[in-house]
Residue, then its C-alpha position, 0 to 999 in steps of 0.5 A: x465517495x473516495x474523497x468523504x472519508x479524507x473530509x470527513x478526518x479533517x471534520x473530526x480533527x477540526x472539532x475535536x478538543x482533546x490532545x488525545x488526538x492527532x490526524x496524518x496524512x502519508x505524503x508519499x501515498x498519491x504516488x505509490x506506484x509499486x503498489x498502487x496509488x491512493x486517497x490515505x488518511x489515519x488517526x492516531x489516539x493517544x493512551x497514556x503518556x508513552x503509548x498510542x494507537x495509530x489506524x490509516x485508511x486508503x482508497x485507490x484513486x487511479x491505476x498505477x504506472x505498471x498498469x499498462x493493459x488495453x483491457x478493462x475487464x474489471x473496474x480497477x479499485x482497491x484499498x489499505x489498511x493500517x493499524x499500529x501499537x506505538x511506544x514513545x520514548x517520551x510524552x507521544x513525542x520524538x523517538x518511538x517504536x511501534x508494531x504495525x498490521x497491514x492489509x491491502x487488496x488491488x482489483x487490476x487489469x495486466x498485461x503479459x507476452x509470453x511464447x504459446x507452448x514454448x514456441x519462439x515462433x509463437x509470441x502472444x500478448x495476453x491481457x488479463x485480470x487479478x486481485x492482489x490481497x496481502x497481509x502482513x506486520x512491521x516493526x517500526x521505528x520513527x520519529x515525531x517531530x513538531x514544526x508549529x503548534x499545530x503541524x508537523x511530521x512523522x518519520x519511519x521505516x521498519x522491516x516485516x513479513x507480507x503474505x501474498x495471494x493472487x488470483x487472477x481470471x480472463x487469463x489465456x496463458x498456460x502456467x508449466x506449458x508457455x513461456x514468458x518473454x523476459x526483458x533483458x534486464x529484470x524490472x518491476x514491470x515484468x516481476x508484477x506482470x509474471x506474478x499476476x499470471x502465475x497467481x498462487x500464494x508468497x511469503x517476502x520480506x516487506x521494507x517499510x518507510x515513509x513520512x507523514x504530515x501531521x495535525x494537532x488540535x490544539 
């Protein structure tokens, strides 16, 4: 089931016979291990000469690299969406500039140690659930670059805010009472893990940048 709705993006690309339409692939997104790796797809319409609509999907395929808990007290899954306004300089073609909304949500299992009642004789290993939901808008430049009459590539990067909320359940950690054990130097591990134990809601920045494959009809 994770692998119909690629297929199917390919379906409706091969037998579509307009140039209103492109199909893109992000290359990056089997390995997005931050975040958590997944199946991704979009398609992108166009709606007159300069402007364009682009929407992507994607389904988490396996556990990222930071999921490291002996646990499974839920199924890890997960999906993102994307959708996006696009302004080209010229003809759907070269330089554009676009305003995205985004959505993902991660079921996922964790891990943390932490001190029992801030007791450094005490050290427990706690293993819990969580659901990661995010939302958030990026202002995007890119650039579309056709190498063949039917592929090419799509770069972009912009900058945006994510809205954050977790909650997480199973959890035997006491926020305000234990302490978390810390590694020496700070890693993306221990960030996500502390923020899957305290749960609540965060407003950060988001950078956003990427490269994606793409098919043209005709």
């Amino acid at each position: 089931m994770r692998f119909l709705f690629v297929i199917s993006l390919f379906q409706f690309a091969s037998t579509c016979q307009s140039q209103n339409i492109s199909l893109k692939i992000p290359l990056f997104s089997l390995v997005d291990e931050i975040s958590f790796p997944t199946i991704q797809s979009g398609i992108e319409l166009k709606l007159s000469d300069r402007v364009s609509c682009y929407n992507e999907f994607g389904v988490k395929y396996r556990k990222s690299y930071y999921e490291l808990a002996d646990t499974s007290f839920v199924n890890p899954h997960g999906l993102k969406l994307k959708s996006e306004i696009r302004y080209y300089q010229k003809d759907n073609r070269g330089i554009y500039f676009a305003l995205n909304g985004f959505y993902t949500k991660d079921h996922r299992n964790t891990e943390i140690g932490y001190y029992y009642s801030n007791d450094s004789s005490d050290y427990r290993i706690d293993d819990f659930n969580a659901i990661k939901t995010v939302r958030g808008f990026n202002l995007i430049v890119g650039k579309q670059k056709r190498t063949s009459k039917h592929f090419g590539f799509d770069f972009y990067a912009g900058l945006g805010v994510r809205l954050i909320n977790i909650k997480n359940d199973n959890i035997e950690f006491r926020k305000g009472t234990d302490v978390f054990r810390g590694p020496i130097d700070l890693n993306i591990s221990y960030m996500r893990n502390t923020m899957d134990a305290e749960g609540g809601n965060y407003v950060l920045p988001n950078f956003s940048l990427g490269v994606r494959l793409s098919y043209w009809r005709r």
